[in-house]
N, CA, C and O atoms as a Tinker XYZ file with bonds, in Angstrom:
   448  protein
     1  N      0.839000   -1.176000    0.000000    73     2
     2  CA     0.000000    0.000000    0.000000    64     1     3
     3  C      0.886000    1.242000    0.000000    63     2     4     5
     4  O      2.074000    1.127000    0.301000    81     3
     5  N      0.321000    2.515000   -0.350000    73     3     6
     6  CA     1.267000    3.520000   -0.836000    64     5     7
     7  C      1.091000    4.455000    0.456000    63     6     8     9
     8  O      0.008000    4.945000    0.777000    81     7
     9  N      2.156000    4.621000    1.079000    73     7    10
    10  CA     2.655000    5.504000    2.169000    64     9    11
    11  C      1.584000    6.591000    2.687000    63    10    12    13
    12  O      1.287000    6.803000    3.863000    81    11
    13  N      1.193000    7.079000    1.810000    73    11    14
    14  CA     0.571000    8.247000    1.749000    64    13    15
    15  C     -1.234000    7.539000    2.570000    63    14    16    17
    16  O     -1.824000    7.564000    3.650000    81    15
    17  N     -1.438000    6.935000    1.009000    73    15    18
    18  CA    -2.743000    6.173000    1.615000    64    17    19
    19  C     -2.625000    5.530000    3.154000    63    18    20    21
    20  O     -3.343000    5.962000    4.056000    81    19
    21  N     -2.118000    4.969000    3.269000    73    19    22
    22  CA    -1.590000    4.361000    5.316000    64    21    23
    23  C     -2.061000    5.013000    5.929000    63    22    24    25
    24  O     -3.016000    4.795000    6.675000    81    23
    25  N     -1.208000    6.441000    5.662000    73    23    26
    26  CA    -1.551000    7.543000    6.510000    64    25    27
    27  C     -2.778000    8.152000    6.734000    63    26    28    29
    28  O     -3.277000    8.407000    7.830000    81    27
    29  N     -3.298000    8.399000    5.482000    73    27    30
    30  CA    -5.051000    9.123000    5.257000    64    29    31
    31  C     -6.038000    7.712000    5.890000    63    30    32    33
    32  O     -7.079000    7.938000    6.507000    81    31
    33  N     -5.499000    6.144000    5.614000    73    31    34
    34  CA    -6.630000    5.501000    6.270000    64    33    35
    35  C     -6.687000    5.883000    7.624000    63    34    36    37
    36  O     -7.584000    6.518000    8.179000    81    35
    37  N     -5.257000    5.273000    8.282000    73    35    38
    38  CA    -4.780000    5.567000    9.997000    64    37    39
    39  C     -5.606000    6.609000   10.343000    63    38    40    41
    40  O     -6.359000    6.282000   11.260000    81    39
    41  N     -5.798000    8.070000    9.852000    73    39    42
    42  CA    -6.147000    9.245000   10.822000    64    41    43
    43  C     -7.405000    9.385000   10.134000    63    42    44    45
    44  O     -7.885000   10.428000   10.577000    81    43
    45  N     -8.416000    8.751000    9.050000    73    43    46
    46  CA    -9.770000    8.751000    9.015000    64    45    47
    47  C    -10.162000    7.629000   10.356000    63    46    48    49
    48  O    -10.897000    7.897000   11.306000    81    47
    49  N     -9.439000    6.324000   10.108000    73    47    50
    50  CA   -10.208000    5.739000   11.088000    64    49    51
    51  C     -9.875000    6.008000   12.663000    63    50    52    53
    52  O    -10.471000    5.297000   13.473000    81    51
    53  N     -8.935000    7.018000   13.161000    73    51    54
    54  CA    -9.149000    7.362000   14.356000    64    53    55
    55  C    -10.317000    8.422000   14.555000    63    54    56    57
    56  O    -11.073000    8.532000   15.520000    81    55
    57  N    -10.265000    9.189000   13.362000    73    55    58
    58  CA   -11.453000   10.074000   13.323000    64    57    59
    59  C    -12.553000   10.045000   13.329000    63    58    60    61
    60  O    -13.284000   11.016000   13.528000    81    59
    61  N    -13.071000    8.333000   12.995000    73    59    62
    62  CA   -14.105000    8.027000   12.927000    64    61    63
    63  C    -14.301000    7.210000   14.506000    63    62    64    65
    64  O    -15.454000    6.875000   14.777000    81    63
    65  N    -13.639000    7.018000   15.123000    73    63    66
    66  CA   -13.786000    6.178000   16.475000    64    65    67
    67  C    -13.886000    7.342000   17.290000    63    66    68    69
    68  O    -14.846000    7.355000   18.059000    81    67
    69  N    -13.040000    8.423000   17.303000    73    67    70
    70  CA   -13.519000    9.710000   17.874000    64    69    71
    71  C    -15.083000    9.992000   17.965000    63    70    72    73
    72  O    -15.649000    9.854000   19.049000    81    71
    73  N    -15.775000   10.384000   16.838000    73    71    74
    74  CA   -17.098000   10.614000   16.305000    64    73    75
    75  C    -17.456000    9.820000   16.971000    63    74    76    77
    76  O    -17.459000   10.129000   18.163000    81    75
    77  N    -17.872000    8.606000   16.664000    73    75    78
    78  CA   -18.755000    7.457000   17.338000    64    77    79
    79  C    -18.407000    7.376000   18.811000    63    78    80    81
    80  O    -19.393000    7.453000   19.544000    81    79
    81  N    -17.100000    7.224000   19.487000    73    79    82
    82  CA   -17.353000    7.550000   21.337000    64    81    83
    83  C    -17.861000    8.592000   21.513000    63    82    84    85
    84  O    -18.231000    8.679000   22.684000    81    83
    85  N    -18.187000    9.895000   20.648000    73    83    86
    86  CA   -18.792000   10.885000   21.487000    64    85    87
    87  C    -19.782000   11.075000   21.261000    63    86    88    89
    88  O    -20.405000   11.972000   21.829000    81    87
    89  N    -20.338000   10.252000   20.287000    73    87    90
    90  CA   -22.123000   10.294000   19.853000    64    89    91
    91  C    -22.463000    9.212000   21.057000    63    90    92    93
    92  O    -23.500000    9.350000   21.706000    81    91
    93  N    -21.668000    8.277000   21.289000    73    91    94
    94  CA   -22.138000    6.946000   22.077000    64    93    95
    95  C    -22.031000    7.786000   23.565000    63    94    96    97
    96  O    -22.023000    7.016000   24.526000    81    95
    97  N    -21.951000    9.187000   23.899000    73    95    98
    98  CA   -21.326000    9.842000   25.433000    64    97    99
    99  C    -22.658000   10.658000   24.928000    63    98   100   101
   100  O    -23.556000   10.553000   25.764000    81    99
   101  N    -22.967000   11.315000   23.971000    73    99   102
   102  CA   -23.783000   11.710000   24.258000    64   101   103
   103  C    -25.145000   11.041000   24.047000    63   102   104   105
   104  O    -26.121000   11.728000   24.350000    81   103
   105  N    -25.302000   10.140000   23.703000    73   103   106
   106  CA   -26.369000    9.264000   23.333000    64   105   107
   107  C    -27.103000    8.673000   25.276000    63   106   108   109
   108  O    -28.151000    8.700000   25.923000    81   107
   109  N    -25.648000    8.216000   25.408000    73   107   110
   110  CA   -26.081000    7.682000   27.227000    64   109   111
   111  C    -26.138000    8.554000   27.945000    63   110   112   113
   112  O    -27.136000    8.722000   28.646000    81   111
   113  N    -24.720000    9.647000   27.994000    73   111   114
   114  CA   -25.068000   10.479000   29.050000    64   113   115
   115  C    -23.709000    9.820000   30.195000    63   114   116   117
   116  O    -23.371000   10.472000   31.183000    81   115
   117  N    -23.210000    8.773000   29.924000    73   115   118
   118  CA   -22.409000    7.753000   30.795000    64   117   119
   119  C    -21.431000    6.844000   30.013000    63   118   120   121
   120  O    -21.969000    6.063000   29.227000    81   119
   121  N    -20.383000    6.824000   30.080000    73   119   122
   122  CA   -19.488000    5.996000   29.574000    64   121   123
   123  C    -18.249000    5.089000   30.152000    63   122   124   125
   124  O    -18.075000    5.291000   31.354000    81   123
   125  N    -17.636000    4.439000   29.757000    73   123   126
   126  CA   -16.355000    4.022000   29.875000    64   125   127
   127  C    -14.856000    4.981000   30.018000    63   126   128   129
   128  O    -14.725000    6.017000   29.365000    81   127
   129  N    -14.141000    4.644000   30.641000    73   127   130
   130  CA   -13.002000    5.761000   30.949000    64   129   131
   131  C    -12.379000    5.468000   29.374000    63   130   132   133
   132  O    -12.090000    6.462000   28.707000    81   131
   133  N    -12.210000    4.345000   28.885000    73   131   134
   134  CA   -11.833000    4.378000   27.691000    64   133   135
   135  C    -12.380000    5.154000   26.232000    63   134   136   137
   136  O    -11.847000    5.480000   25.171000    81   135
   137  N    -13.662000    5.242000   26.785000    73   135   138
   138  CA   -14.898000    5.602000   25.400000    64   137   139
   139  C    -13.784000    7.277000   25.640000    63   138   140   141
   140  O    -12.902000    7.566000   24.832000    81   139
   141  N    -14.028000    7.925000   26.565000    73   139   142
   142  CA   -13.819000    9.165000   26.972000    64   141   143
   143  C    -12.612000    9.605000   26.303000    63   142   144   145
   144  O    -12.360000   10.708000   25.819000    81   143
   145  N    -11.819000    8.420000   26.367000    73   143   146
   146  CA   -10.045000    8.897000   25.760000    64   145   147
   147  C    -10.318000    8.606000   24.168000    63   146   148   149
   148  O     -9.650000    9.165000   23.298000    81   147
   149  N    -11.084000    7.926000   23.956000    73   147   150
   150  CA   -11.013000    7.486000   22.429000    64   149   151
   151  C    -11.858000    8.800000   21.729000    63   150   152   153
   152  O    -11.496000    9.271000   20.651000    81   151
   153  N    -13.205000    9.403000   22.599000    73   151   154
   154  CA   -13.794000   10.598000   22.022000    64   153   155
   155  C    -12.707000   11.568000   21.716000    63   154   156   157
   156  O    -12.665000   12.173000   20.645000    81   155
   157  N    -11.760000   11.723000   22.738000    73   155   158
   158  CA   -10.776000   12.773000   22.436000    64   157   159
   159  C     -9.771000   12.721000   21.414000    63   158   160   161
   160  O     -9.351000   13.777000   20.942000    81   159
   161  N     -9.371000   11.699000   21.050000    73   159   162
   162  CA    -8.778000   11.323000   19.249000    64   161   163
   163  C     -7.508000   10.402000   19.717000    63   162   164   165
   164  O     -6.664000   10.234000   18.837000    81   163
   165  N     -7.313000    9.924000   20.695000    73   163   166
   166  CA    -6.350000    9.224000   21.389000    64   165   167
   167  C     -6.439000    7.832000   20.170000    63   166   168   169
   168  O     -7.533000    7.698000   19.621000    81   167
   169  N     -5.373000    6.897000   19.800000    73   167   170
   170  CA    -5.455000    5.679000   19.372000    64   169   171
   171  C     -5.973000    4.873000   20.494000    63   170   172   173
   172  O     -5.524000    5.111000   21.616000    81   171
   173  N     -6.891000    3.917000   20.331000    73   171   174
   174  CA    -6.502000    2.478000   21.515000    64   173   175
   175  C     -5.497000    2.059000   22.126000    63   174   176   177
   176  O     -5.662000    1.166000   22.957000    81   175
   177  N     -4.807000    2.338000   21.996000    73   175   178
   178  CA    -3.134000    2.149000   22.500000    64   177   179
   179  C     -2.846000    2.704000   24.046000    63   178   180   181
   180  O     -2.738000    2.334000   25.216000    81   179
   181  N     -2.789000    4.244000   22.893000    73   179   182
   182  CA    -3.157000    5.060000   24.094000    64   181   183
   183  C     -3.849000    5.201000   25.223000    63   182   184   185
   184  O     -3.495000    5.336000   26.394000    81   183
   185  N     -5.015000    5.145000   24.636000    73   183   186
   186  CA    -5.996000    5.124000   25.550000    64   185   187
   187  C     -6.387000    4.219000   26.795000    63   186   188   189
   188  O     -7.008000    4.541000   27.808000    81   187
   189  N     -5.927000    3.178000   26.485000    73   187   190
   190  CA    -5.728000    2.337000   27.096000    64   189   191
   191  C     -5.104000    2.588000   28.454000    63   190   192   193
   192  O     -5.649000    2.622000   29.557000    81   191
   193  N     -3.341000    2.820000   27.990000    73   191   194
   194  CA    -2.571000    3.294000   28.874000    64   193   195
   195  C     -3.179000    4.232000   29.845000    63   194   196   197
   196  O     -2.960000    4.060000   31.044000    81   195
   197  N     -4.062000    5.392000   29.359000    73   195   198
   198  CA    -3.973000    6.675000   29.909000    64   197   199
   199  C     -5.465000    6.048000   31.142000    63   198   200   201
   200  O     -5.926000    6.611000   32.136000    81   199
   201  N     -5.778000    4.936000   30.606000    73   199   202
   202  CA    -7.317000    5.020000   31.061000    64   201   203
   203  C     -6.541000    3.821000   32.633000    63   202   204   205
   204  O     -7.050000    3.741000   33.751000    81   203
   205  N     -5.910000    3.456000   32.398000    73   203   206
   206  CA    -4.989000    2.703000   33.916000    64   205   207
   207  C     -4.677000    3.411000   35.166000    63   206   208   209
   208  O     -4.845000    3.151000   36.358000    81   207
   209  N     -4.044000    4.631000   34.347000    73   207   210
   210  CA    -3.522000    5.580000   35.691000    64   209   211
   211  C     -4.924000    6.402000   35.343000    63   210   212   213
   212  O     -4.605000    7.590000   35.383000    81   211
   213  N     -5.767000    6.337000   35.150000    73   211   214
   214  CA    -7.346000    7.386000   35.428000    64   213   215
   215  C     -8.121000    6.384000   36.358000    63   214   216   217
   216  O     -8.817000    6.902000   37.231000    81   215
   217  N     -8.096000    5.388000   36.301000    73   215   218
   218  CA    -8.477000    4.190000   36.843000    64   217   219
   219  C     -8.081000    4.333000   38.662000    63   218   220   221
   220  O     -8.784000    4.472000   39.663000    81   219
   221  N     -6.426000    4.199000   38.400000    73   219   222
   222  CA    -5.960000    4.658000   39.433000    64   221   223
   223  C     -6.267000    5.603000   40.483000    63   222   224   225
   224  O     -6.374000    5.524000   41.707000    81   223
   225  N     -6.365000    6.446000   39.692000    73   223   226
   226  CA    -6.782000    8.045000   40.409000    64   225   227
   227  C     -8.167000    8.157000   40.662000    63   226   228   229
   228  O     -8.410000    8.739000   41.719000    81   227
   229  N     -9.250000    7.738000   39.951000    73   227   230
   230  CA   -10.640000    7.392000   40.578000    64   229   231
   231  C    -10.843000    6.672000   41.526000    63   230   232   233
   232  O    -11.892000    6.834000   42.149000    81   231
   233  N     -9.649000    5.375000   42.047000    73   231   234
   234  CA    -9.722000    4.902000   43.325000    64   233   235
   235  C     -9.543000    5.764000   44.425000    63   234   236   237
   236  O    -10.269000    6.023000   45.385000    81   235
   237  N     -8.278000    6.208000   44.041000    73   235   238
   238  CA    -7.393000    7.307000   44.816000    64   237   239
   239  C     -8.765000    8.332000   45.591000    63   238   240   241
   240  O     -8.920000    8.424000   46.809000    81   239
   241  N     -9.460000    8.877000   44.763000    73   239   242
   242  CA   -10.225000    9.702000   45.160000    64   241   243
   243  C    -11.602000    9.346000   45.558000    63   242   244   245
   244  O    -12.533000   10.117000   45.790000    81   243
   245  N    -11.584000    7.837000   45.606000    73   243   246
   246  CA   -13.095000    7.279000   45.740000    64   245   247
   247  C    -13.967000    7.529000   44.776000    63   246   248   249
   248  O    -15.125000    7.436000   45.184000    81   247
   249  N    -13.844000    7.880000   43.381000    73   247   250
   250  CA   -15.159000    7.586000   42.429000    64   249   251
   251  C    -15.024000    6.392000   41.508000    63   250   252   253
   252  O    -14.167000    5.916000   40.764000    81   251
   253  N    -16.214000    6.135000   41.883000    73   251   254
   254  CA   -16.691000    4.786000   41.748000    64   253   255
   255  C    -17.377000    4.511000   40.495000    63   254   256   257
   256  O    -17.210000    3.499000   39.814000    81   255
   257  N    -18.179000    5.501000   40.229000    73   255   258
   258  CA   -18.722000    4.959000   38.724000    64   257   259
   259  C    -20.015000    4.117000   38.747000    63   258   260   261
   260  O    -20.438000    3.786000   39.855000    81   259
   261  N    -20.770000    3.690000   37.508000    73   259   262
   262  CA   -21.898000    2.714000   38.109000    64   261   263
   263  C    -21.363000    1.782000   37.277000    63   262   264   265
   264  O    -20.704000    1.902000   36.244000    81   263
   265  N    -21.796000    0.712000   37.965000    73   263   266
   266  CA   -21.795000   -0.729000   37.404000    64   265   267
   267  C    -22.474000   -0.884000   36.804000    63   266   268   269
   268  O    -23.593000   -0.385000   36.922000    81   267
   269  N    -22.017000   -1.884000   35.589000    73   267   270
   270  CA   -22.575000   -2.669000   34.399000    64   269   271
   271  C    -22.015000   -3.648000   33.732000    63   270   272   273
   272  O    -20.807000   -3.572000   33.507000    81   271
   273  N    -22.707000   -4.683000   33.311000    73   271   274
   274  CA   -22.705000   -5.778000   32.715000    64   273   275
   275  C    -22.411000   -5.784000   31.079000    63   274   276   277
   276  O    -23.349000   -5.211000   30.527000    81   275
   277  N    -21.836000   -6.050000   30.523000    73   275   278
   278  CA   -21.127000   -6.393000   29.315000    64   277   279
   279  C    -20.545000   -7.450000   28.644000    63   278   280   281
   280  O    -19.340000   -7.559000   28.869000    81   279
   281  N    -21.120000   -8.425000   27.740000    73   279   282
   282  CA   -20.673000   -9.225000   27.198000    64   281   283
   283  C    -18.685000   -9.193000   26.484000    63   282   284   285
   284  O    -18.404000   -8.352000   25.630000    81   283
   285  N    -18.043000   -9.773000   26.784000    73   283   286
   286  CA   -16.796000  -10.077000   26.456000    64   285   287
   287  C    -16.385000  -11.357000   26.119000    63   286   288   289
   288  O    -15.857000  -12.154000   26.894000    81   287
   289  N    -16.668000  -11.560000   24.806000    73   287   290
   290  CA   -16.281000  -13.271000   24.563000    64   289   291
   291  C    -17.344000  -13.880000   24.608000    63   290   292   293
   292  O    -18.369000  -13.739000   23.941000    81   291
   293  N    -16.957000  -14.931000   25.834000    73   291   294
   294  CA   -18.375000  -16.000000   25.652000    64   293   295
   295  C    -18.647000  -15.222000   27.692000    63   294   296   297
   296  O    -19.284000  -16.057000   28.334000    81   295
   297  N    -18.518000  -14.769000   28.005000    73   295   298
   298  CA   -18.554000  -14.673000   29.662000    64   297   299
   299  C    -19.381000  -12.614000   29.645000    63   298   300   301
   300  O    -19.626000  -11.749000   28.804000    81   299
   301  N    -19.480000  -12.778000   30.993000    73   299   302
   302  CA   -20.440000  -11.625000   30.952000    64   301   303
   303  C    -18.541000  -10.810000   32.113000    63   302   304   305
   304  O    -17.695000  -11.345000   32.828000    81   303
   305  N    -18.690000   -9.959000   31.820000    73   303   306
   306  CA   -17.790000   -8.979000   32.836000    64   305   307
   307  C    -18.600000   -7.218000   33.248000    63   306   308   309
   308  O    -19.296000   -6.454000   32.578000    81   307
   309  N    -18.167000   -7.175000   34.376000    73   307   310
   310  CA   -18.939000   -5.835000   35.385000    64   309   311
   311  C    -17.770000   -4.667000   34.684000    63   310   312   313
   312  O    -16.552000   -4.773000   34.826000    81   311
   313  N    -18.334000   -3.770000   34.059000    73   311   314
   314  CA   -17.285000   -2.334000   33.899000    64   313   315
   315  C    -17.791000   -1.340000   34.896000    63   314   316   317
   316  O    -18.584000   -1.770000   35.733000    81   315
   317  N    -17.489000   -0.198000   34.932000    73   315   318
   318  CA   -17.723000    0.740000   35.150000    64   317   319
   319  C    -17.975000    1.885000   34.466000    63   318   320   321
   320  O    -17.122000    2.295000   33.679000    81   319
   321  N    -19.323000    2.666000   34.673000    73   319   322
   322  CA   -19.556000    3.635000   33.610000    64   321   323
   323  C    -19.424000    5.178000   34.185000    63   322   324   325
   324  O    -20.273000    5.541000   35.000000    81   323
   325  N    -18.685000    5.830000   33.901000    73   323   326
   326  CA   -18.417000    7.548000   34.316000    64   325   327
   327  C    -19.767000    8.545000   33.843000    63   326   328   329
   328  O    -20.260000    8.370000   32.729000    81   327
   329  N    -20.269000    9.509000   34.697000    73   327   330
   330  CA   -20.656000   11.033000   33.818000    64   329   331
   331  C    -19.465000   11.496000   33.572000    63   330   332   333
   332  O    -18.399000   11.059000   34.006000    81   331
   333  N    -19.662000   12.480000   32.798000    73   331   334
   334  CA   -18.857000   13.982000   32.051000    64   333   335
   335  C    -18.401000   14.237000   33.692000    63   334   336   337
   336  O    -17.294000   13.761000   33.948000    81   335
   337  N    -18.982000   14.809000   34.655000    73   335   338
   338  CA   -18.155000   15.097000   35.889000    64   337   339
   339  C    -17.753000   14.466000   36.737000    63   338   340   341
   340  O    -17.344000   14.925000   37.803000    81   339
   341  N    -17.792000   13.299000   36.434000    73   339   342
   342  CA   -16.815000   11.894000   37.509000    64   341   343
   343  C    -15.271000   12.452000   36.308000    63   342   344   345
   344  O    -14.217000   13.053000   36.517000    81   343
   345  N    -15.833000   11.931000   35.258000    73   343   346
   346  CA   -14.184000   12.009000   34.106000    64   345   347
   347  C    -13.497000   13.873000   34.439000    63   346   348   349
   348  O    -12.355000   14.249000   34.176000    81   347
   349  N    -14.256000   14.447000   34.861000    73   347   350
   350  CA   -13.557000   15.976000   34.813000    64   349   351
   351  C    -12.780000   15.489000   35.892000    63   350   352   353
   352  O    -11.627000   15.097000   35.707000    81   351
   353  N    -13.545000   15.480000   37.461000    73   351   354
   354  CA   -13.031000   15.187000   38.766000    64   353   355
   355  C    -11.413000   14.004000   38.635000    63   354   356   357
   356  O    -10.364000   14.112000   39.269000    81   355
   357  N    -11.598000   13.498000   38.123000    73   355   358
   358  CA   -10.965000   12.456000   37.978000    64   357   359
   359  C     -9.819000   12.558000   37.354000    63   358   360   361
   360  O     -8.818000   12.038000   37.847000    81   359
   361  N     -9.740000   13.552000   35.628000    73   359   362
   362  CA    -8.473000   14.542000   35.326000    64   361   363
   363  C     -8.243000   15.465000   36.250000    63   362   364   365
   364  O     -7.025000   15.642000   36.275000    81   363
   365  N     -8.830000   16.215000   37.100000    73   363   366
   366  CA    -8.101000   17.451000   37.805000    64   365   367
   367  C     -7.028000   17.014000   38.610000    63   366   368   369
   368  O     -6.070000   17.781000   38.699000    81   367
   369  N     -6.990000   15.972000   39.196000    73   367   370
   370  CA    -6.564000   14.987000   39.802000    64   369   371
   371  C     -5.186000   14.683000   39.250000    63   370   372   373
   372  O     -4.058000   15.090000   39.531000    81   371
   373  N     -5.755000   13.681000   38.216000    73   371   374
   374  CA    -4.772000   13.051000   37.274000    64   373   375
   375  C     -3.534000   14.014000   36.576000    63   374   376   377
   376  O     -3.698000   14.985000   35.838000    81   375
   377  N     -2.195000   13.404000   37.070000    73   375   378
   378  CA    -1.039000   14.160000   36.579000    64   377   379
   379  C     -0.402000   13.177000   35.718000    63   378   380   381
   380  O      0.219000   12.207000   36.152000    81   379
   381  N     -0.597000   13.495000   34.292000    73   379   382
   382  CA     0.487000   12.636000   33.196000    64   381   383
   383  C      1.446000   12.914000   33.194000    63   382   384   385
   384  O      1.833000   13.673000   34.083000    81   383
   385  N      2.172000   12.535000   32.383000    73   383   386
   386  CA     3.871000   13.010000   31.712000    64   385   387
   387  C      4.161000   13.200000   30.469000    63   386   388   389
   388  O      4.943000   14.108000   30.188000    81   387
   389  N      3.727000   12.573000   29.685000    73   387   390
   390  CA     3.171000   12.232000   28.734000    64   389   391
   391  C      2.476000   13.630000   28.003000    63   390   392   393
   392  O      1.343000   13.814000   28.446000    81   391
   393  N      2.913000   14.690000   26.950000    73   391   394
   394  CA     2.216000   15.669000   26.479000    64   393   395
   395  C      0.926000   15.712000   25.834000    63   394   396   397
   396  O      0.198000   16.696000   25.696000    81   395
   397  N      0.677000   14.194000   25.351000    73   395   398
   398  CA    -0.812000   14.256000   24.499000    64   397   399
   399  C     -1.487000   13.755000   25.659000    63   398   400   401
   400  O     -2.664000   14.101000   25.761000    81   399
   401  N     -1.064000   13.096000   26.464000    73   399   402
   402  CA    -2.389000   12.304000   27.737000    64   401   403
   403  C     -2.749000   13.918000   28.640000    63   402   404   405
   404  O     -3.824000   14.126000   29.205000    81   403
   405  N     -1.458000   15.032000   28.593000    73   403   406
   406  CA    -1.654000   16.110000   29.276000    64   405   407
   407  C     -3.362000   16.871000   28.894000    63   406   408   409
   408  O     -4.334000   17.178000   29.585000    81   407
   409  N     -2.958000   16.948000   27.135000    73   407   410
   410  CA    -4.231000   18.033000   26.443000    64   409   411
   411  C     -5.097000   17.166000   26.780000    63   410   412   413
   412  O     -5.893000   17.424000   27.683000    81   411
   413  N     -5.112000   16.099000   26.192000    73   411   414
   414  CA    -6.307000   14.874000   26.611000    64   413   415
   415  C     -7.401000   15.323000   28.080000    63   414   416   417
   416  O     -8.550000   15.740000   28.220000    81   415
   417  N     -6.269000   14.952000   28.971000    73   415   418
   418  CA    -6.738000   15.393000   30.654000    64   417   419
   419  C     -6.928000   16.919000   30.605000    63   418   420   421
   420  O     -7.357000   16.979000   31.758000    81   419
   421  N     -6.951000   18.031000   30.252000    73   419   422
   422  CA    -7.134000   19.094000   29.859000    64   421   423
   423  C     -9.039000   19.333000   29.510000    63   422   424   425
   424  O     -9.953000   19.892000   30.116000    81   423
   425  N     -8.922000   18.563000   28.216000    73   423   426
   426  CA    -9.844000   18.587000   27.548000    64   425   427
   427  C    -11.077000   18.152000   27.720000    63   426   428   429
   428  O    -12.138000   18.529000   27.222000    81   427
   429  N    -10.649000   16.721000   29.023000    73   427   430
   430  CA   -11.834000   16.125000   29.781000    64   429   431
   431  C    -12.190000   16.764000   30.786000    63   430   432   433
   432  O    -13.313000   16.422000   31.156000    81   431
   433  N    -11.671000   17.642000   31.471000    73   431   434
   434  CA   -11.705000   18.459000   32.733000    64   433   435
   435  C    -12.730000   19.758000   32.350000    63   434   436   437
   436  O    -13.636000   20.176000   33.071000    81   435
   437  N    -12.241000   20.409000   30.689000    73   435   438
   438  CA   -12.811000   20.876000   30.354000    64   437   439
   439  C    -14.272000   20.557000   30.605000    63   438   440   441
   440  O    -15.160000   21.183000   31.184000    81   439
   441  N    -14.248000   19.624000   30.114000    73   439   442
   442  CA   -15.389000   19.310000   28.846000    64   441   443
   443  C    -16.603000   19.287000   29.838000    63   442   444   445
   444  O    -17.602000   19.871000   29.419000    81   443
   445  N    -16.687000   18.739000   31.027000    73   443   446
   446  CA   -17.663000   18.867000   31.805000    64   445   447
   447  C    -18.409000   20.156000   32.203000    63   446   448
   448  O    -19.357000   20.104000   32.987000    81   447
């Protein structure tokens, strides 16, 4: 495949996972710490990472989130679902190192 094209697929389809976590945030009203990093244009990768130490820091501070049930595979697993101001509370908090997890946590703090 030609270099160029790679590139234009790579950053349509993060652009499009962006779009869809934040229609799916505003559709519920409640999400995943991951949905939240992926609305913000983060890869899965990333997000991932960033959503461990957010994880962290929601213990740290006691928010809890609501529980829910979710199919994974063949087995059912309990997540946890955030508002817009659990994820703000939760960046004000949160100190990255990391310059894109920084705007990221910025942007969620905002955003509430």
């Amino acid at each position: 495949m030609i270099r160029s094209n790679r590139t234009r697929r790579a950053t349509l389809k993060i652009r499009t996972t962006a779009n869809r976590a934040a229609a799916r945030i505003r559709r519920r009203g409640n999400a995943s710490l991951q949905t939240y990093a992926l609305a913000q244009g983060l890869t899965p990768r990333d997000a991932r990472s960033m959503v461990g130490a957010l994880r962290k820091t929601a213990k740290k501070i006691l928010i809890t989130g609501t529980e829910h049930r979710v199919h994974a595979g063949r087995r059912m697993r309990t997540t946890s679902r955030y508002t817009p101001i659990q994820v703000a509370l939760i960046c004000l908090v949160y100190r990255p190192r990391k310059p894109a997890y920084r705007i990221v946590a910025a942007k969620l703090a905002f955003a509430a």
